[in-house]
C-alpha positions as CSV (number, residue, x, y, z in Angstrom):
1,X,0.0,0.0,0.0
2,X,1.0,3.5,-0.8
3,X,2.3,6.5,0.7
4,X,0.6,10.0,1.1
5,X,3.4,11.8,-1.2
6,X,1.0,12.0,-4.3
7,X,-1.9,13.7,-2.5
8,X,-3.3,10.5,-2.9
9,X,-5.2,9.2,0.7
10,X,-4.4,5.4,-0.2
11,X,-3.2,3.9,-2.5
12,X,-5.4,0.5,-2.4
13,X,-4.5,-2.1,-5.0
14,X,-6.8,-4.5,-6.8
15,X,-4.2,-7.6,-5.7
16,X,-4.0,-6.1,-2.2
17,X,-7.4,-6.4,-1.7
18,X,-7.5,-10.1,-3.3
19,X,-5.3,-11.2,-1.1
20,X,-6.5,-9.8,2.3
21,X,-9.6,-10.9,2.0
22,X,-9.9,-14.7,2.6
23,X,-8.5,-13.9,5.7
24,X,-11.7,-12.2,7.1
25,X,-13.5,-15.0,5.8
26,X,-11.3,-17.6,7.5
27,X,-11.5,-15.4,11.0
28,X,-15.0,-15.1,10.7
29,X,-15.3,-18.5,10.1
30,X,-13.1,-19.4,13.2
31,X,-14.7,-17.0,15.3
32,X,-18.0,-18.8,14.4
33,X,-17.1,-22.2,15.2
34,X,-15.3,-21.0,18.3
35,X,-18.3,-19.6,19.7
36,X,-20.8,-22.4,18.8
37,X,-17.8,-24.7,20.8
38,X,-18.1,-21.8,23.5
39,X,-22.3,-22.1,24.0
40,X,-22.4,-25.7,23.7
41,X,-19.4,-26.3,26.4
42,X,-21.3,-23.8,29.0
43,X,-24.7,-25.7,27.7
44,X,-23.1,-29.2,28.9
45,X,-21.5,-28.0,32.1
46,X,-25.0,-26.5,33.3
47,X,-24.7,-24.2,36.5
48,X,-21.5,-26.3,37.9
49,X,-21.1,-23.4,41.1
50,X,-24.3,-24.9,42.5
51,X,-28.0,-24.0,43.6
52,X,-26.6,-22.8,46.6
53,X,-27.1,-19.0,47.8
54,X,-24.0,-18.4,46.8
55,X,-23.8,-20.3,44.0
56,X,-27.3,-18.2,42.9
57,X,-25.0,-14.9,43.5
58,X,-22.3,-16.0,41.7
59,X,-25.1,-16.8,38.5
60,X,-26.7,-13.2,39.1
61,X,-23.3,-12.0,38.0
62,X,-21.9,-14.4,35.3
63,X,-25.1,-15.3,33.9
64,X,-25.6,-11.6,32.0
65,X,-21.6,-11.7,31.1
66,X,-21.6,-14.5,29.6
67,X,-24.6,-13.5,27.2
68,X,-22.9,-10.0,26.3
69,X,-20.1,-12.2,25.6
70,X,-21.7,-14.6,23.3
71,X,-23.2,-11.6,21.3
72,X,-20.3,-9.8,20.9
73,X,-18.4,-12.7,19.5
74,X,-21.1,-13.0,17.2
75,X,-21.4,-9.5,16.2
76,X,-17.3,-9.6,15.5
77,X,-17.6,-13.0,13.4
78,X,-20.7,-11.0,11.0
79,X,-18.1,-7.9,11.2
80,X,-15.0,-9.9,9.5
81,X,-17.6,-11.7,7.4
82,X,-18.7,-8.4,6.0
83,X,-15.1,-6.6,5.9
84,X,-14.4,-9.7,3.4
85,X,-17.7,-9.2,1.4
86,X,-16.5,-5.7,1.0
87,X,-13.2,-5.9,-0.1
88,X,-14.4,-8.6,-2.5
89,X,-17.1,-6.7,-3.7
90,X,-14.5,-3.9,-3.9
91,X,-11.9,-6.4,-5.9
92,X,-13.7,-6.8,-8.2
93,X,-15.1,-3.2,-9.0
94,X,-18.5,-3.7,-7.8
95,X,-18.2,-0.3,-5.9
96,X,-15.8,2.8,-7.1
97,X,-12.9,1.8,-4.9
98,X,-11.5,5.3,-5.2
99,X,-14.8,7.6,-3.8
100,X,-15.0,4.6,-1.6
101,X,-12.2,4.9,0.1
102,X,-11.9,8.9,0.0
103,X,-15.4,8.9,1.6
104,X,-14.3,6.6,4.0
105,X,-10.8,8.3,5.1
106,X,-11.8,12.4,4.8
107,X,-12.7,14.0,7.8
108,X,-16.6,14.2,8.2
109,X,-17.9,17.8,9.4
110,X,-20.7,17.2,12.2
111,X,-24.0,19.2,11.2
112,X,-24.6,21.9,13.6
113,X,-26.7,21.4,16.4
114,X,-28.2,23.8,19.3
115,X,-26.7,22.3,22.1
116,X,-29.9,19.9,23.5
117,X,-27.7,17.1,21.2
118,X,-30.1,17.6,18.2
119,X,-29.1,18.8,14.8
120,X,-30.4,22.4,13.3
């Protein structure tokens, strides 16, 4: 990838993005099958700390973590599985890689707003 001594913002090239993207697809894919071993190991080991009062604590706590943790995982593995769709897509001129990529990298002016966190 280039430089910024042209002016240019990147210089993005068509093998670059070829061969950067099957790795998204194989991360996502991990990621995927990493989670599903993840949900079904917790499934089998049931509530191992007990039924206890302190094992009911201890659930009050984990239970919620483990969920956000679950979803995250899968919002990351559908993140790298649409980063490789893109650069695909992108690859293969599906989308004007050069307006693309400006619009992505230029510096977006906020709208003006009156202070109550609502634009004018």
């Amino acid at each position: 990838m280039g430089d910024h001594s042209d002016g240019k913002i990147l210089d993005i090239k068509i093998a670059d993005l070829k061969a950067a993207a099957p790795h998204f697809h194989t991360h996502s894919h991990d990621l995927a099958k990493a989670l599903t071993k993840l949900r079904t190991g917790l499934a089998d080991a049931g509530s191992p700390w007990g039924d206890d009062e302190q094992g009911q604590k201890f659930h009050e706590h984990y239970g919620p973590l483990v969920k956000k943790m679950e979803t995250a995982a899968a919002v990351l593995a559908l993140g790298l599985a649409s980063i490789e769709a893109a650069m695909t897509d992108m690859a293969d001129g599906h989308i004007d890689n050069e307006e693309l990529v400006r619009s992505m990298f230029s510096k977006v002016r906020p709208a003006p707003h009156d202070g109550s966190g609502t634009a004018q």
